[in-house]
Every structure is written in C-alpha cells, then in structure tokens.
C-alpha positions as CSV (number, residue, x, y, z in Angstrom):
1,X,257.5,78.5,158.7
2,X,253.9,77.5,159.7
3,X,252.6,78.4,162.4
4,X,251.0,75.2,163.4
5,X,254.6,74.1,163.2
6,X,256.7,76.2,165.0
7,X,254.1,76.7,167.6
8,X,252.4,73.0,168.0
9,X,250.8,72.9,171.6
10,X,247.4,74.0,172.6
11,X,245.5,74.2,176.1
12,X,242.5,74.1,178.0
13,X,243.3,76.9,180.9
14,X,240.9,76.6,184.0
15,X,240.5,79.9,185.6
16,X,238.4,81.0,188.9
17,X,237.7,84.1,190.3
18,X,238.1,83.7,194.3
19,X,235.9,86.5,195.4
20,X,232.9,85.3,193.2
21,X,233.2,81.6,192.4
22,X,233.2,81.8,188.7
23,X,234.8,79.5,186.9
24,X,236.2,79.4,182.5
25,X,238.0,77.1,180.9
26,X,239.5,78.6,177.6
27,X,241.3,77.2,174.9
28,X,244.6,79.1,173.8
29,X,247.3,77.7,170.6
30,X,250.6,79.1,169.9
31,X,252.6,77.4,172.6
32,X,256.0,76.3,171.7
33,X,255.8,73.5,174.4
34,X,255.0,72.9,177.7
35,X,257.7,75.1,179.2
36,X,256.4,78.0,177.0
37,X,252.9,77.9,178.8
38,X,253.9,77.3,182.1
39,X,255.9,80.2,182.0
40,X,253.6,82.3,180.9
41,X,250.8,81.4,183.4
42,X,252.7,81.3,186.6
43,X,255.9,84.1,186.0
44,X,254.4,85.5,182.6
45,X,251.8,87.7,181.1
46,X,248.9,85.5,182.3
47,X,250.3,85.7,185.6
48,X,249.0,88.4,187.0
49,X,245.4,89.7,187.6
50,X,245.4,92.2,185.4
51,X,245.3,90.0,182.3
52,X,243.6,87.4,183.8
53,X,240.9,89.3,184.7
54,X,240.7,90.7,180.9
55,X,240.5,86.7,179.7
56,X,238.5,85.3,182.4
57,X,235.6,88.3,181.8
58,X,236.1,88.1,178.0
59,X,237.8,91.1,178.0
60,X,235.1,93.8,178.1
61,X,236.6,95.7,181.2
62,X,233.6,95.6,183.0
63,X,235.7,93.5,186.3
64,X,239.4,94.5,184.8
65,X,241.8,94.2,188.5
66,X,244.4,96.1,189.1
67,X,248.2,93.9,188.8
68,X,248.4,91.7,191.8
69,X,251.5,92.3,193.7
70,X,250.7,89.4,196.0
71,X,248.0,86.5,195.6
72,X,245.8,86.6,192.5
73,X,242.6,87.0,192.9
74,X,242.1,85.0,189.7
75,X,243.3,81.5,190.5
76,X,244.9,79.1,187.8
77,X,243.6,76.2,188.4
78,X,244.7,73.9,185.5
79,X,246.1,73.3,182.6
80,X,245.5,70.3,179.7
81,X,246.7,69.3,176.8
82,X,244.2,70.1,174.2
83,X,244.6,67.3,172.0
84,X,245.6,64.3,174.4
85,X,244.1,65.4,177.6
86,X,247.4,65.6,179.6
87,X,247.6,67.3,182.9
88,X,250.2,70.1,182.8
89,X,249.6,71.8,185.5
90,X,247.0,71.4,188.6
C-alpha cells in the first residue's frame, strides 16, 4: 500500500524552547490521523524533551536535554493541518 495512502495527514508542529525563546515550526507526514499525532506529541515519542530537543535544534546534539520527568522545557505549542490549515491542537 502507498504510503501517501495509508498514512494521509501532515503537520505544521510549533515548537519553543522556554529557557531561550526560540521558536520552529516543522513540517512532519506519515500520520494516520489526527489521533495518531496527538498521541505522539503529548503521551508519545515527541513528548518528551529529549526528542524534542533533537527536532527543535535540527538534531546536531549541540542542546540535546536530558528526558523530562516533569514540565518540558520544549513547549508544544501547536499543531495544523498542513493542507487545510486546521487547528489541531493549541
């Protein structure tokens, strides 16, 4: 199966680092829907500073955080639907 098909939903993710103020947006595919990415950015692999940290700093490991076991440092601050513009999270 294509994987446009069986993965049809793409983003805009708006990250910010608290401590310094800077701010990405990045664009990510390969979302099953919007449950899929909301999972994975609040209880999943992009939920934790670690690999946040690794996307947000274009994952040289100059700034790589340790896990947060608390509140992230790197804050989601929203998510869109890359083709229609829809707010999915924020």
């Amino acid at each position: 199966m294509d994987d446009e098909l069986k993965f049809p939903l793409s983003v805009y993710i708006k990250l910010r680092d608290k401590v310094s103020g800077f701010e990405k947006v990045l664009y990510q595919s390969k979302y099953r829907d919007v449950d899929h990415v909301l999972y994975q950015w609040i209880d999943g692999n992009y939920s934790c500073d670690c690999n946040r940290s690794l996307l947000l700093w274009d994952w040289n490991g100059e700034k790589t955080l340790e896990c947060s076991s608390g509140e992230n440092q790197i804050e989601l601050i929203s998510i869109h639907n890359a083709k229609t513009g829809e707010v999915i999270y924020g």
